[in-house]
C-alpha positions in Angstrom: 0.0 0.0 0.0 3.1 2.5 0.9 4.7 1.5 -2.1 1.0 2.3 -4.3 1.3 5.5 -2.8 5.3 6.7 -3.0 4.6 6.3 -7.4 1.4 8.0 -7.1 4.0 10.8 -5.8 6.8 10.4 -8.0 4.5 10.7 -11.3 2.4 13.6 -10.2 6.5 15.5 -9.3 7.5 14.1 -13.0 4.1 15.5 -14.7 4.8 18.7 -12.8 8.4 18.8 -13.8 7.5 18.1 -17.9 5.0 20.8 -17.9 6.6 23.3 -16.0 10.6 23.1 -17.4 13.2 22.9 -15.1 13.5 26.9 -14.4 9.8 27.0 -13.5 10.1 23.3 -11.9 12.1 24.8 -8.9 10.0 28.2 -7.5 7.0 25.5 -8.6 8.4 22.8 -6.3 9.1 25.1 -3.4 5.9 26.9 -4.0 3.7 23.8 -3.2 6.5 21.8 -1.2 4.6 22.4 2.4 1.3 21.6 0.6 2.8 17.5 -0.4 4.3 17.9 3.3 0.8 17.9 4.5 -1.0 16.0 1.7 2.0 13.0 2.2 1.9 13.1 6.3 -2.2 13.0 5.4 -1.7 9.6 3.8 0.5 8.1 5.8 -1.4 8.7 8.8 -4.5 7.2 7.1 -2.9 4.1 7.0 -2.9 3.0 10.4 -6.5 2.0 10.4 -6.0 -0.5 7.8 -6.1 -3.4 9.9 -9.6 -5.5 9.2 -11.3 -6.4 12.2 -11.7 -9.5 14.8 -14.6 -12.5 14.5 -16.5 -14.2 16.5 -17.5 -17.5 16.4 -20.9 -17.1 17.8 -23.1 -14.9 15.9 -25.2 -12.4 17.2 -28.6 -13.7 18.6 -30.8 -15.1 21.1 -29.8 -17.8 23.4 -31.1 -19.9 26.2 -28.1 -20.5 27.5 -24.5 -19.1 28.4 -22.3 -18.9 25.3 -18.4 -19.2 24.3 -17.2 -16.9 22.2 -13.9 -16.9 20.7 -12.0 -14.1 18.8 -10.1 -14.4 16.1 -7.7 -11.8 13.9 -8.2 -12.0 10.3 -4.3 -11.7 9.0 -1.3 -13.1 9.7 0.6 -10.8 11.9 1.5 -9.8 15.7 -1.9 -8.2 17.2 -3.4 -8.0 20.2 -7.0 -7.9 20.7 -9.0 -6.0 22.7 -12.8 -6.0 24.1 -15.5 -4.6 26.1 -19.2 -5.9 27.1 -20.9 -2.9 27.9 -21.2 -1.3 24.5 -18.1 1.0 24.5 -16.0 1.3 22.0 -12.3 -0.8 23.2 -9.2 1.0 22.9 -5.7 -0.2 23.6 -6.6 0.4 27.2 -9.8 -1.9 27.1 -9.3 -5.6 28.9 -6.9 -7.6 26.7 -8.4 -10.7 25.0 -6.7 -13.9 26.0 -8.9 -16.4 26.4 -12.5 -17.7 25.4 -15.1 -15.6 26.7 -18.1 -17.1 28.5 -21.2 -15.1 28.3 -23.9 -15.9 30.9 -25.9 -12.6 30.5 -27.0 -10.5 27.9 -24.2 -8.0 26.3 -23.1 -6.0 23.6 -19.3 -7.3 22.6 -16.6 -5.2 21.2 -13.6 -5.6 20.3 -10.4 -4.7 17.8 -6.9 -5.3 17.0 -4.1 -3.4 17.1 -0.6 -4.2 16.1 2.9 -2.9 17.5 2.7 0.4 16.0 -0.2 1.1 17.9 -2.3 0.5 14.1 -6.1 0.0 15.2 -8.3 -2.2 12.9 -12.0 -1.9 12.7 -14.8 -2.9 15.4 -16.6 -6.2 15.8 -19.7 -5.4 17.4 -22.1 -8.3 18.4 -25.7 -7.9 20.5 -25.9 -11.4 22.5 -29.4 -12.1 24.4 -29.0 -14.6 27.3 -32.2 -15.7 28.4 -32.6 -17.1 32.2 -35.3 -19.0 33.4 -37.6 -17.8 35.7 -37.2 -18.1 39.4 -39.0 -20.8 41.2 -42.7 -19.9 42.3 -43.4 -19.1 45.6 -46.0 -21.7 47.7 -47.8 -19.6 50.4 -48.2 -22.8 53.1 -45.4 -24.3 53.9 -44.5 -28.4 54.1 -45.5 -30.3 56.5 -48.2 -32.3 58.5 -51.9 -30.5 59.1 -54.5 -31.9 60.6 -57.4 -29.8 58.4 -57.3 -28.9 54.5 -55.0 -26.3 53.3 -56.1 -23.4 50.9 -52.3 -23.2 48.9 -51.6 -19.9 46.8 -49.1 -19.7 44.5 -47.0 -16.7 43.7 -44.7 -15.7 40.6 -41.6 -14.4 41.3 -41.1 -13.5 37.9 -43.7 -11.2 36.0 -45.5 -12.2 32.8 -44.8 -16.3 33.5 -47.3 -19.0 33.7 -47.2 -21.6 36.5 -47.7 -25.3 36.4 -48.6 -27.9 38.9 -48.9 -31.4 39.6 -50.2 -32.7 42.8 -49.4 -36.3 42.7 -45.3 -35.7 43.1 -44.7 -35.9 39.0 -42.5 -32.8 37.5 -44.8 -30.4 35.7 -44.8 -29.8 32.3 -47.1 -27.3 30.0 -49.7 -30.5 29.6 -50.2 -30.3 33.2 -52.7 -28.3 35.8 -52.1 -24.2 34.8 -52.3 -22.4 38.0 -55.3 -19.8 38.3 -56.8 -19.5 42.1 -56.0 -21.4 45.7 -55.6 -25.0 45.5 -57.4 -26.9 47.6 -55.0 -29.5 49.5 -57.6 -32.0 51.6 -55.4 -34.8 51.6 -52.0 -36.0 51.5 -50.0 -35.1 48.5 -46.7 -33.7 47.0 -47.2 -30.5 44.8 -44.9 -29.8 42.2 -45.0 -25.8 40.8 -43.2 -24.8 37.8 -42.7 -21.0 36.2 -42.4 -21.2 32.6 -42.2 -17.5 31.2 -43.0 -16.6 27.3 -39.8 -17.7 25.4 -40.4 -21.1 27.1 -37.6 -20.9 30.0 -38.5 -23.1 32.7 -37.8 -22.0 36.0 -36.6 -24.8 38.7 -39.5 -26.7 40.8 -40.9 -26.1 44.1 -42.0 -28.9 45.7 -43.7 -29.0 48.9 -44.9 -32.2 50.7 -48.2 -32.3 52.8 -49.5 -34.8 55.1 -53.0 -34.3 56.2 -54.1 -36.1 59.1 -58.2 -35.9 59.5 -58.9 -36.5 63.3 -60.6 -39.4 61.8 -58.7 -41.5 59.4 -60.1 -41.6 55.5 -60.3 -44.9 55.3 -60.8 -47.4 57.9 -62.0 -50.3 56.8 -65.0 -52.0 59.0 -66.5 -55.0 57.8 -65.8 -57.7 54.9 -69.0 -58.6 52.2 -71.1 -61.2 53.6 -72.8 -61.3 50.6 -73.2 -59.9 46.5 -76.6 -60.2 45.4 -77.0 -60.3 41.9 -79.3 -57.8 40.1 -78.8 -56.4 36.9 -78.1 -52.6 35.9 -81.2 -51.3 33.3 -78.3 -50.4 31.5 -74.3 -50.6 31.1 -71.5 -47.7 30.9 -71.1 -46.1 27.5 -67.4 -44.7 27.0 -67.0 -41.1 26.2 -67.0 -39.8 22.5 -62.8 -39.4 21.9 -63.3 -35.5 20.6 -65.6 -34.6 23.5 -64.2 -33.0 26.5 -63.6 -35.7 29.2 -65.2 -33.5 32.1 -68.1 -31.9 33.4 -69.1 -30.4 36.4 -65.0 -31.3 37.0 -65.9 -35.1 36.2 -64.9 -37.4 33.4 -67.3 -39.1 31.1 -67.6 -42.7 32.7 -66.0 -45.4 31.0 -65.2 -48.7 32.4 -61.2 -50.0 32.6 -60.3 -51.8 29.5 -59.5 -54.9 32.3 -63.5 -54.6 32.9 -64.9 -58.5 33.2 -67.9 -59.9 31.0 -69.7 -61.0 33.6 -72.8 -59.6 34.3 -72.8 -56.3 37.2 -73.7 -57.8 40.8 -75.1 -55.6 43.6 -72.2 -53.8 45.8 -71.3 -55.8 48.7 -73.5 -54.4 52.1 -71.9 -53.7 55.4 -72.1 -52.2 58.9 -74.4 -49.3 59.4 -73.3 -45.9 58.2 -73.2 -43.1 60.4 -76.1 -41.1 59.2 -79.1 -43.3 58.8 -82.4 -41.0 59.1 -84.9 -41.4 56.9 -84.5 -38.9 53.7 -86.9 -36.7 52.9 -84.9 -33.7 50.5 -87.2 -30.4 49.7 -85.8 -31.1 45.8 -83.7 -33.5 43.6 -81.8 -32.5 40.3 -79.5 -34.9 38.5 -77.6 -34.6 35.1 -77.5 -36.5 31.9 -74.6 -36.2 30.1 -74.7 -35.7 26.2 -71.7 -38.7 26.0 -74.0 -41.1 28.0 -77.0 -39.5 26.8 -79.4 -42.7 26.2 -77.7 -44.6 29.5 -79.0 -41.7 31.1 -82.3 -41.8 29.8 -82.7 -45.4 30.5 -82.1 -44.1 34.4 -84.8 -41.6 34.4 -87.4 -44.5 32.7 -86.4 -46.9 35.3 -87.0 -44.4 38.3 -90.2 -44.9 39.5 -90.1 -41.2 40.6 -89.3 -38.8 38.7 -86.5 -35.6 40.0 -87.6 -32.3 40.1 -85.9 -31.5 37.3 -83.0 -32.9 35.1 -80.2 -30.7 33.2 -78.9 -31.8 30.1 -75.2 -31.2 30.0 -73.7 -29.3 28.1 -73.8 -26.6 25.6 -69.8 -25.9 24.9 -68.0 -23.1 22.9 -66.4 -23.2 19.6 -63.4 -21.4 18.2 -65.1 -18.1 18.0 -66.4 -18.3 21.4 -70.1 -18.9 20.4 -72.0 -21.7 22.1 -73.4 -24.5 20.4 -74.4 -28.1 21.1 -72.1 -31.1 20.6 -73.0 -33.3 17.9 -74.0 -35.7 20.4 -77.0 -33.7 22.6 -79.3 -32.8 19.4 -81.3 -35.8 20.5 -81.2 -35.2 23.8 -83.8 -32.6 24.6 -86.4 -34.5 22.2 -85.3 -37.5 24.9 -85.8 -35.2 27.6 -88.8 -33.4 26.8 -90.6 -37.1 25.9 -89.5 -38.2 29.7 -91.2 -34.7 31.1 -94.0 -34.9 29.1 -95.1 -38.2 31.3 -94.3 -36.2 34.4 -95.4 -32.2 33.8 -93.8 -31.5 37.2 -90.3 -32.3 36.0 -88.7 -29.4 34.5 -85.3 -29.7 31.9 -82.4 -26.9 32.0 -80.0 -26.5 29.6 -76.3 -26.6 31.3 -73.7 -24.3 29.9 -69.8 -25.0 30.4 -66.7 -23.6 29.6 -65.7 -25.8 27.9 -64.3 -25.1 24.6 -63.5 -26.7 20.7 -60.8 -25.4 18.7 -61.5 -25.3 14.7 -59.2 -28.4 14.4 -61.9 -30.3 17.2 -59.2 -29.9 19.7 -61.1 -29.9 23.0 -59.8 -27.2 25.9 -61.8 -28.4 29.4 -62.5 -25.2 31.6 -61.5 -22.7 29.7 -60.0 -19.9 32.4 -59.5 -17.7 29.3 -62.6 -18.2 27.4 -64.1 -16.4 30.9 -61.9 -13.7 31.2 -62.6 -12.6 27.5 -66.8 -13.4 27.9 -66.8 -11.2 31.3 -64.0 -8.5 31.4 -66.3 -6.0 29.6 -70.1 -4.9 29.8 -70.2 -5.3 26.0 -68.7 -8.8 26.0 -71.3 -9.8 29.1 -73.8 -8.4 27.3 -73.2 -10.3 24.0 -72.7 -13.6 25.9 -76.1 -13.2 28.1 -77.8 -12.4 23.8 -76.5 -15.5 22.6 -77.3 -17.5 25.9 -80.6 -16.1 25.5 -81.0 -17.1 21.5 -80.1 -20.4 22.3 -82.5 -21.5 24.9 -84.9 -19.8 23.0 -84.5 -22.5 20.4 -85.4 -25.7 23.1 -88.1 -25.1 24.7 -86.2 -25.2 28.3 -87.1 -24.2 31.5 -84.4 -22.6 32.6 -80.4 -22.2 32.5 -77.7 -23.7 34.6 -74.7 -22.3 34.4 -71.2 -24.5 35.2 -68.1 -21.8 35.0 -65.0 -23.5 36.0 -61.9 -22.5 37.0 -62.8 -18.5 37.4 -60.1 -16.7 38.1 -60.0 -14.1 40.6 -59.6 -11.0 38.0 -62.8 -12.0 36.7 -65.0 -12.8 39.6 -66.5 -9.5 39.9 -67.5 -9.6 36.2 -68.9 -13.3 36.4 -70.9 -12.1 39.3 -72.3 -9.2 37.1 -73.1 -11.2 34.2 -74.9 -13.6 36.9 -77.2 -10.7 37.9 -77.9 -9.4 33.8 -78.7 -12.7 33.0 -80.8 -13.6 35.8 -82.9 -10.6 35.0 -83.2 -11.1 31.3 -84.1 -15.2 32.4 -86.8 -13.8 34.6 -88.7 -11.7 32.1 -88.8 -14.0 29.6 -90.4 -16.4 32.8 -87.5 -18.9 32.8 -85.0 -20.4 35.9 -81.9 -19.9 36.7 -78.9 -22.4 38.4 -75.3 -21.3 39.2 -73.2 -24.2 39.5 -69.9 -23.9 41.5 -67.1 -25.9 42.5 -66.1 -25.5 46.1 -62.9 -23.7 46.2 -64.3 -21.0 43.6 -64.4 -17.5 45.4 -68.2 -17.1 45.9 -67.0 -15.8 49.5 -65.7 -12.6 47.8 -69.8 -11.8 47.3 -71.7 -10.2 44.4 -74.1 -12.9 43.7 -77.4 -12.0 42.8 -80.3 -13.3 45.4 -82.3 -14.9 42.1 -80.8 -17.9 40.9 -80.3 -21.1 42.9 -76.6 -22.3 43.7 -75.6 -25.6 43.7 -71.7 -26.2 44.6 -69.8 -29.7 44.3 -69.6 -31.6 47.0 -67.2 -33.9 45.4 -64.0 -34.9 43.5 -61.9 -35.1 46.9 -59.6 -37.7 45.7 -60.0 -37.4 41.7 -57.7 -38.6 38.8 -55.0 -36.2 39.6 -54.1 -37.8 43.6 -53.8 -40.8 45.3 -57.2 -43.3 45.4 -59.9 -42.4 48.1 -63.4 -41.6 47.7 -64.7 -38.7 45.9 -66.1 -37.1 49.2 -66.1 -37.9 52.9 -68.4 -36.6 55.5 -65.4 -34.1 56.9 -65.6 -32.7 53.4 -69.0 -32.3 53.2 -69.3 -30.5 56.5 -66.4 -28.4 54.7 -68.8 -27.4 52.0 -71.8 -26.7 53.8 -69.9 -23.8 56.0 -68.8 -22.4 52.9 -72.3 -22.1 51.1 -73.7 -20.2 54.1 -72.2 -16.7 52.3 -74.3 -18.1 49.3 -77.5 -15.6 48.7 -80.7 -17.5 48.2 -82.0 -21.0 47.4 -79.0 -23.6 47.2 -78.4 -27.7 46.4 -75.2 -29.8 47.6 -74.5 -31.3 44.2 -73.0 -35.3 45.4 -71.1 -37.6 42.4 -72.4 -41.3 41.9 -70.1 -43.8 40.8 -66.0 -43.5 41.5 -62.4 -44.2 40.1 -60.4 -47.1 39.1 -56.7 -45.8 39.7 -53.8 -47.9 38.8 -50.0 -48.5 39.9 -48.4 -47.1 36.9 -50.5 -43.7 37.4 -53.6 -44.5 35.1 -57.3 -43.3 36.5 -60.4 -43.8 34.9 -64.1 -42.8 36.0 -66.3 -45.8 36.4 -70.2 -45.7 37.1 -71.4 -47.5 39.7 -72.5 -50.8 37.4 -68.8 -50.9 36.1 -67.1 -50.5 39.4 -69.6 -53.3 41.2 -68.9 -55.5 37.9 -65.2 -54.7 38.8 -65.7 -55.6 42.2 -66.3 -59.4 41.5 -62.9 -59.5 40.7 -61.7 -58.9 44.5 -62.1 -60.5 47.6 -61.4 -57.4 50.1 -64.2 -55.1 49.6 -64.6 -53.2 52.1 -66.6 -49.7 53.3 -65.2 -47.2 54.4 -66.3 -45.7 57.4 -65.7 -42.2 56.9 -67.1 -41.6 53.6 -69.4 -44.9 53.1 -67.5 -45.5 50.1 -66.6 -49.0 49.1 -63.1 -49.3 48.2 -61.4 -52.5 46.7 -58.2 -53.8 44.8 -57.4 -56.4 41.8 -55.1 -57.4 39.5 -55.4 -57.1 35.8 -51.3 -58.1 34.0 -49.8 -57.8 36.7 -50.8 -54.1 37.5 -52.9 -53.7 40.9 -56.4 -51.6 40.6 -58.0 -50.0 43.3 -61.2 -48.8 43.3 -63.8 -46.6 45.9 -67.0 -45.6 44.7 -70.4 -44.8 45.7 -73.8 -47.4 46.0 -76.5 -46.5 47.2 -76.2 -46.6 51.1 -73.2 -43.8 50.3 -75.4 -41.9 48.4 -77.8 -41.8 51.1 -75.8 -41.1 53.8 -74.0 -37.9 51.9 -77.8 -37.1 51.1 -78.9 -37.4 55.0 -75.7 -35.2 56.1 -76.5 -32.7 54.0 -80.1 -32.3 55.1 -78.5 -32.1 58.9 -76.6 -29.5 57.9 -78.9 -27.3 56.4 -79.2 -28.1 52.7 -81.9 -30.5 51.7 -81.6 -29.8 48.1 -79.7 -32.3 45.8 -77.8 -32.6 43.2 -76.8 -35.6 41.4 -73.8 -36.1 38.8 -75.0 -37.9 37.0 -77.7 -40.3 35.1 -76.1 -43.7 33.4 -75.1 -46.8 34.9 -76.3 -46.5 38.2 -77.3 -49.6 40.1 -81.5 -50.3 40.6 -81.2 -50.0 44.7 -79.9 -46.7 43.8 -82.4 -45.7 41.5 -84.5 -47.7 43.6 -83.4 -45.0 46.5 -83.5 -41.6 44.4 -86.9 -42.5 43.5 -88.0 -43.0 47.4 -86.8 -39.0 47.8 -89.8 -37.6 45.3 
């Protein structure tokens, strides 16, 4: 480059020299030499920046972990290079390079080379994003042994992060339960929270241990079968469509284990007296048929010699656009319905409504948290939701509405409870009924509840698919409930579960009805009742894999029924019509 530029010089002197002439060469030379002076130390000066600058290995980017970057000089000669991380431009006096640097937070990386002669090249500048996970969650009760259920809050540490749970010791995952309001912790159980923020970083797990130790034990049993009467069920379990959503009021559709025997269903084993054995006599008795088990519910109402005060056909569901409609499966079933009421004029029908939602590729989402906070953060969006509830019922001929809103989170209570009140009023004047079905850790305590409607809140799933086997309420539980409906305005029903869960060793659960789980129950030889629920609970062996079962007959039935009257509430609920047992009919009938 020097040499390029000493000719460059010499020519321009020569041209100057051959148009000048010698004589005028001279006063012409010394005229302009200070002007080359300058123009030559210009040059030269220029060419200390000719050096090209460093690389990187590592692009610039975003990463989710800590990176090593290396730098490199581009020519063959004796430089050192130079860096800095905060943005700055490095000098000679910036920290020397020397080694690989490992980046573990976000930066902006600098650096140049410069040679002996203090020659400085270019600058590398690279932007590197280091993402870090979110911190661990924060659990608001502590591990350790209680001797009454917990109400568990979760806290993010980290803003703008979604929090997983599992409750049965398993590491959570985005497939598992998505934190919204208190958990409920009634029996002994490991929880599991993960933080998982928008670019997927997953923060590290809390995990807090509970033991919960009732003053009475959850399951003592008291007396062996002394005998299994046969009778058969008016009709067997029907599985649940495989693109319908697998619960309602916050319980599956019942199908039986694929390990269930062809034999024919036998009676459930009796036992030793329950603790609550008055005679029943509730003020009012509702029970649900299920658009999956549609016709196996029907077949329960025929057989019932009376007839509930009312039934409600579950459920109208949401599609992609946040409209209700009916699954493919319930347009029969208000025909069905109304054919049943028409023998029995008394009987009314209500059209259930639940969160649950269908995605336009049939993708079911089960409680949809989100599909409420859009439906009730705004009067126009209440408004529009109450219009389309309206349009629909108009189309069936019901009696009334019951609506089963799941998983409400505590941003949108206030607004649920004002939609509650607009449609209540617009039911009324049109001379139709109203039912608010909620479970019983949602925060009806926080108020706003019109007086209209009737409330019914679930008295049930307190061992469920997600924990350890037990029976899906006891009579602690029960009493648990009750206290917490007294803040409810107006009439109210304790809604009860028939039937019960087949869990397995290698972490399966399925819902069985009460036919499928006393058709199960031939297959053991230890089942026994429990004394502090009236659940009977047994275990058997399918491969090599141990079942065990607890579910409801009729004697639990009726003593959750009786210790709900004691307590105040004499209205029922029943989840659900379809493959109950005929005592149990037999004994829903005797309450009309």
């Amino acid at each position: 480059m020097k040499s390029k530029f000493f000719v460059s010089i010499s020519l321009s002197i020569l041209l100057i020299f051959t148009f000048c002439g010698q004589t005028a060469f001279a006063s012409t030379f010394s005229a302009t030499q200070g002007y080359i002076r300058k123009y030559i130390s210009q040059q030269l000066n220029s060419q200390k920046s000719v050096l090209p600058a460093p690389t990187a290995n590592v692009y610039s980017g975003t990463y989710k972990s800590s990176v090593v970057v290396k730098l490199s000089d581009t020519v063959e000669q004796n430089v050192t290079l130079y860096y800095t991380l905060d943005g700055t431009t490095p000098t000679i006096g910036s920290k020397i390079y020397s080694k690989p640097i490992t980046l573990t937070a976000s930066c902006n990386l600098k650096a140049i080379a410069a040679d002996s002669t203090g020659t400085t090249s270019g600058v590398l500048s690279n932007t590197y994003t280091i993402l870090t996970p979110p911190l661990k969650p924060s659990v608001s009760v502590l591990g350790g042994t209680y001797t009454a259920a917990q109400q568990v809050v979760l806290t993010d540490l980290t803003p703008g992060v979604s929090m997983y749970y599992t409750l049965d010791g398993t590491t959570p995952t985005v497939k598992s339960l998505l934190y919204k309001t208190t958990i409920a912790v009634r029996n002994s159980l490991t929880l599991n929270v993960i933080a998982i923020d928008k670019n997927g970083m997953v923060s590290e797990i809390s995990k807090v241990s509970y033991t919960i130790n009732s003053p009475l034990p959850k399951a003592v049993p008291t007396a062996t079968p002394t005998a299994t009467p046969t009778a058969a069920p008016t009709a067997a379990p029907t599985a649940a469509p495989t693109a319908a959503p697998t619960a309602a009021p916050t319980a599956a559709p019942t199908a039986a284990p694929t390990a269930a025997p062809t034999v024919s269903p036998t009676a459930a084993p009796t036992a030793a007296p329950l603790p609550s054995t008055a005679p029943i006599s509730p003020s009012a008795l509702s029970v649900w048929v299920a658009y999956w088990d549609g016709q196996s519910g029907i077949n329960d109402l025929n057989a019932m010699a009376q007839k509930p005060d009312s039934i409600e056909l579950f459920g109208a569901s949401f599609n992609s656009e946040d409209k209700l409609f009916l699954p493919d499966e319930m347009q029969t079933l208000p025909a069905a319905a109304k054919a049943v009421q028409s023998a029995y004029p008394g009987m009314q029908v209500y059209l259930t409504i639940v969160n649950d939602r269908q995605d336009a590729n049939g993708n079911w989402t089960e409680k949809d948290s989100g599909l409420l906070d859009r439906m009730m953060q705004s009067d126009a969006s209440r408004t529009s939701h109450v219009n389309d509830i309206l349009n629909m019922v108009s189309q069936g001929n019901y009696n009334g509405v019951e609506i089963d809103y799941e998983k409400i989170s505590d941003g949108s209570w206030n607004g649920f409870a004002e939609f509650c009140t607009q449609l209540y009023n617009a039911l009324k004047a049109k001379g139709l009924g109203m039912r608010v079905c909620l479970e019983e850790y949602a925060p009806f305590s926080k108020g706003g509840l019109p007086t209209g409607p009737e409330y019914s809140v679930m008295a049930y799933d307190l061992y469920w698919q997600g924990s350890a086997p037990g029976p899906k309420a006891d009579y602690a539980f029960i009493k648990e409930v009750a206290q917490k409906m007294t803040v409810l305005p107006g009439n109210k029903r304790m809604a009860f579960a028939a039937g019960g869960y087949d869990w397995t060793t290698n972490g399966g659960c399925v819902e069985v009805t009460e036919s499928a789980a006393a058709n199960l129950a031939q297959k053991s030889t230890n089942v026994q009742r429990d004394s502090q629920s009236g659940d009977l609970h047994f275990t058997y062996q399918v491969n090599g894999i141990t079942h065990t079962v607890w579910y409801a007959d009729a004697q639990t039935l009726k003593s959750w029924f009786n210790q709900s009257r004691s307590l105040g509430i004499s209205n029922i609920a029943l989840w659900k019509m379809g493959g109950n047992m005929p005592d149990t009919l037999q004994m829903l009938s005797g309450l009309r």
